[in-house]
C-alpha positions as CSV (number, residue, x, y, z in Angstrom):
1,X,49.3,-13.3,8.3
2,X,48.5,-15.7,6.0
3,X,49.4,-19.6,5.7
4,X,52.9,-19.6,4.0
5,X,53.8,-16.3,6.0
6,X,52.8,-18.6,8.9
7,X,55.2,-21.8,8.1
8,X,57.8,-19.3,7.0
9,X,57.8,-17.3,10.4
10,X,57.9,-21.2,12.1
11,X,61.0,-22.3,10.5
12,X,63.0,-19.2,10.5
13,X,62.1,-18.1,14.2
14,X,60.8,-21.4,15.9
15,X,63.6,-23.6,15.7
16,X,66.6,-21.0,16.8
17,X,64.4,-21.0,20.4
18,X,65.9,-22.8,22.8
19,X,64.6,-26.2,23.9
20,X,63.5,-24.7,27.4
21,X,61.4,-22.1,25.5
22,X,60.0,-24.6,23.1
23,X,58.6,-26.5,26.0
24,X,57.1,-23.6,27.3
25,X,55.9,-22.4,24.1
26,X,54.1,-26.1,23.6
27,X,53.1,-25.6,26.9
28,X,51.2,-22.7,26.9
29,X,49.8,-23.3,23.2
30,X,47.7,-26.6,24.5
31,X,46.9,-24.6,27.3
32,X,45.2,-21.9,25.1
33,X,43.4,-24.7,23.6
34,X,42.0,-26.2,26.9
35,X,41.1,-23.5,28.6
36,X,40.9,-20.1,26.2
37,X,41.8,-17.5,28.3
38,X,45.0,-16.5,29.5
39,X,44.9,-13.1,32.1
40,X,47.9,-11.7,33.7
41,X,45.8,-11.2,36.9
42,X,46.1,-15.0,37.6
43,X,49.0,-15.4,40.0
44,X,49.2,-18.4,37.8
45,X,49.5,-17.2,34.6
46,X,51.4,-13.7,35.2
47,X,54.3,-15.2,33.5
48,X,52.9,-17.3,30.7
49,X,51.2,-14.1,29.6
50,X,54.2,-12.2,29.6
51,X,56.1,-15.2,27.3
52,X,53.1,-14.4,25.0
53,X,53.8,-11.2,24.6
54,X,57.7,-12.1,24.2
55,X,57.3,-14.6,21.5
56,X,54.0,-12.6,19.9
57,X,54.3,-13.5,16.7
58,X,55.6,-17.2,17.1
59,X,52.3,-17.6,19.2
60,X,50.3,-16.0,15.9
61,X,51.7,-18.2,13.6
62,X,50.9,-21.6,15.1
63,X,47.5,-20.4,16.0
64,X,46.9,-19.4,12.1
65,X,47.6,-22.9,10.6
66,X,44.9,-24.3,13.2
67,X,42.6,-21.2,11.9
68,X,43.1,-20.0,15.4
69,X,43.7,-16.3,15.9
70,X,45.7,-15.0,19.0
71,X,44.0,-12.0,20.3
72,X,45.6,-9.3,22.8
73,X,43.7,-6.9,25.0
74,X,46.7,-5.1,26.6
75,X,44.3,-2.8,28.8
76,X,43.0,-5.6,30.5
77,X,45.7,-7.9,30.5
78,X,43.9,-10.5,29.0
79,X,44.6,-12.9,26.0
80,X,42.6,-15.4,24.3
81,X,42.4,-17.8,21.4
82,X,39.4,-17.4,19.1
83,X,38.5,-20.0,15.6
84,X,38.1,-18.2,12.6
85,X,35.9,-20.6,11.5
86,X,33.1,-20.0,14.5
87,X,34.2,-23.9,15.4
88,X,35.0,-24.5,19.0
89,X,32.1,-23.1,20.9
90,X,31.4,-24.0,24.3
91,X,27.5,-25.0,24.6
92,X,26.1,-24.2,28.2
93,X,23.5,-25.1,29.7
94,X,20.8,-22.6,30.9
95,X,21.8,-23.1,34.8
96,X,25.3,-22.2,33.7
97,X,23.9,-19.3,31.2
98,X,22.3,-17.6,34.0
99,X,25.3,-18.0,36.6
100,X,27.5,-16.6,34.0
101,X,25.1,-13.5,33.0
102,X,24.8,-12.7,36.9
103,X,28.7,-12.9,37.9
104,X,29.0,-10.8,34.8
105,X,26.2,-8.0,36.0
106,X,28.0,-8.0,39.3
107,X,31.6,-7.9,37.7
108,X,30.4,-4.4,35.9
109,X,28.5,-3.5,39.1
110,X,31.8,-3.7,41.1
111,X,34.3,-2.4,38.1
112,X,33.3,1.6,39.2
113,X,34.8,1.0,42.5
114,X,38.2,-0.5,41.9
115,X,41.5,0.5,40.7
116,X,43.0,-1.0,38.1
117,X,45.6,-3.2,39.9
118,X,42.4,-4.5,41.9
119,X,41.1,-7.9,41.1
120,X,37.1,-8.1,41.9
121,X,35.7,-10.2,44.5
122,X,32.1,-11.0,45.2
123,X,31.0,-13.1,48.1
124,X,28.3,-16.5,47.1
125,X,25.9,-14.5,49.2
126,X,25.6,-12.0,46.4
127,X,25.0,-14.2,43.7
128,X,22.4,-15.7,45.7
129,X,20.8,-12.6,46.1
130,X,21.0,-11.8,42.3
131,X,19.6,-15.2,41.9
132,X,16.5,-14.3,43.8
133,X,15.8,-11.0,42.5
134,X,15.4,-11.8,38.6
135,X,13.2,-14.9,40.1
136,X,15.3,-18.0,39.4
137,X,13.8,-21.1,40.3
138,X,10.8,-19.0,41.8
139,X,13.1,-17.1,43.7
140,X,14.7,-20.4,45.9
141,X,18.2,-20.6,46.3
142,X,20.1,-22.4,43.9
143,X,21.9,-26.1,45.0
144,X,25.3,-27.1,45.7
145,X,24.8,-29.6,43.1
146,X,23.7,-27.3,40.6
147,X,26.3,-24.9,41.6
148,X,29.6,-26.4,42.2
149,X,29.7,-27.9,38.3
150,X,28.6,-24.6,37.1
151,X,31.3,-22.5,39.0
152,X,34.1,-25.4,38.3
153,X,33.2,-25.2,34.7
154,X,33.9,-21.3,34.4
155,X,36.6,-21.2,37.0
156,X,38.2,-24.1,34.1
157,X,38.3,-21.4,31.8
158,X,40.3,-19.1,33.6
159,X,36.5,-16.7,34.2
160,X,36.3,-16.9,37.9
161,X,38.4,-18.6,41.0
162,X,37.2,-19.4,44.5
163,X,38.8,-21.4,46.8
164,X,36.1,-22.4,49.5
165,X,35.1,-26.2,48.1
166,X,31.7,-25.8,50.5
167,X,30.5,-22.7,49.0
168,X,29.3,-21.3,51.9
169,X,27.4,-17.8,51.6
170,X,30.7,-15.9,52.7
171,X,32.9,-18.3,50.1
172,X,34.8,-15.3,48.0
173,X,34.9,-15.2,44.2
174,X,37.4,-14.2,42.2
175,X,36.2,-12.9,39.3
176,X,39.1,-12.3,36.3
177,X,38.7,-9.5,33.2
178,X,38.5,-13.0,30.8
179,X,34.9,-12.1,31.5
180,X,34.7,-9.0,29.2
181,X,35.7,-11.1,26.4
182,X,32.9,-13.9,27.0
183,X,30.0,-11.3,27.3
184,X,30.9,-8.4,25.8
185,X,28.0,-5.9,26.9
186,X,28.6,-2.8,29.9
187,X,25.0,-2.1,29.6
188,X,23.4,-3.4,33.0
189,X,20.0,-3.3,31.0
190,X,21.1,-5.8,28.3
191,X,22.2,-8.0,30.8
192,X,19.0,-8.5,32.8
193,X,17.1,-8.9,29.7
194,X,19.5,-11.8,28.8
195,X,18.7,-13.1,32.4
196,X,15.3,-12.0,32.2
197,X,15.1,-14.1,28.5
198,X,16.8,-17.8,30.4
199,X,14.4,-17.3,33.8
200,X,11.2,-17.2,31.9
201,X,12.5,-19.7,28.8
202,X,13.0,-23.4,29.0
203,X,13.8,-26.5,31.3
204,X,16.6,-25.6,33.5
205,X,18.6,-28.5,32.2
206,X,18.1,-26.9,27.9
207,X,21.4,-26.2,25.7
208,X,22.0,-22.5,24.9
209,X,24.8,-21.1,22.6
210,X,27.0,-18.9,24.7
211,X,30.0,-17.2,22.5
């Protein structure tokens, strides 16, 4: 869809929606742009994700005059925004890298052993003990205060939840299919050379590009 496709498909199908849906619609579209993901596996979200699907190419449209494209991964239940343009990209910082690439490495360790309707959980405990074997920090645990930010910032984008605010070893987290889409590897092997790569390289506090 190009640009004038775009504003055509706006003005013959946007404005005959009802003012409810409209709300919604705007709704949902600055959502998208705070927070990325979208997954029907969030109670949350269940049915914004299915007015998505409803009002598909609406949703398309907008997205393309911004240079946004709407992107659907049905099997998973999972949508997301992405810039044509490469703009938007979050910037993490290696703490946050290396708490990412480990929820992710358990995420595919745990994906064998599920159904399909299942959501998978992990407990802090394991993340600690991920933490410890590739030799974080020389191998101590890592803080609350290093933590808590990191885990807010990727439960923000719809990654991860947890509801236990004192992260206690047996806190649960919730961890959403939005996660395939942020690092897109099954290989086990790639993803502890990734880890491998942040443990040995840097200040914990330096910048890295995560797409």
């Amino acid at each position: 869809m190009n640009k004038n496709q775009a504003i055509k498909k706006l003005s013959e199908e946007f404005v005959v929606l009802k003012e409810a849906e409209k709300t919604v619609f705007s709704r949902i579209v600055n959502k998208l742009l705070q927070v990325n993901f979208i997954t029907r596996k969030k109670i949350a979200d269940a049915n914004d994700y299915r007015f998505v699907l409803a009002y598909k190419e609406i949703f398309e449209a907008y997205f393309c005059l911004s240079d946004f494209e709407l992107i659907i991964e049905r099997h998973e239940e999972v949508l997301y925004i992405k810039n044509i343009s490469n703009f938007n990209h979050l910037r993490l910082r290696k703490a946050e890298s290396i708490l990412l690439l480990i929820i992710r490495m358990l995420y595919q360790s745990k994906m064998n052993v599920i159904t399909l309707d299942e959501n998978v959980e992990i407990y802090l405990s394991e993340v600690h003990d991920e933490l410890t074997k590739v030799g974080y920090l020389d191998n101590k645990r890592m803080t609350k205060e290093t933590l808590k930010p990191s885990l807010q910032l990727l439960k923000s984008y719809n990654i991860i939840d947890y509801m236990d605010s004192k992260l206690n070893d047996d806190a649960r987290i919730k961890i959403y299919p939005t996660i395939l889409y942020v690092i897109r590897t099954d290989s086990i092997k790639e993803l502890l050379d990734h880890i491998d790569d942040y443990v040995k390289g840097g200040n914990v506090n330096e910048e890295v590009d995560e797409d």
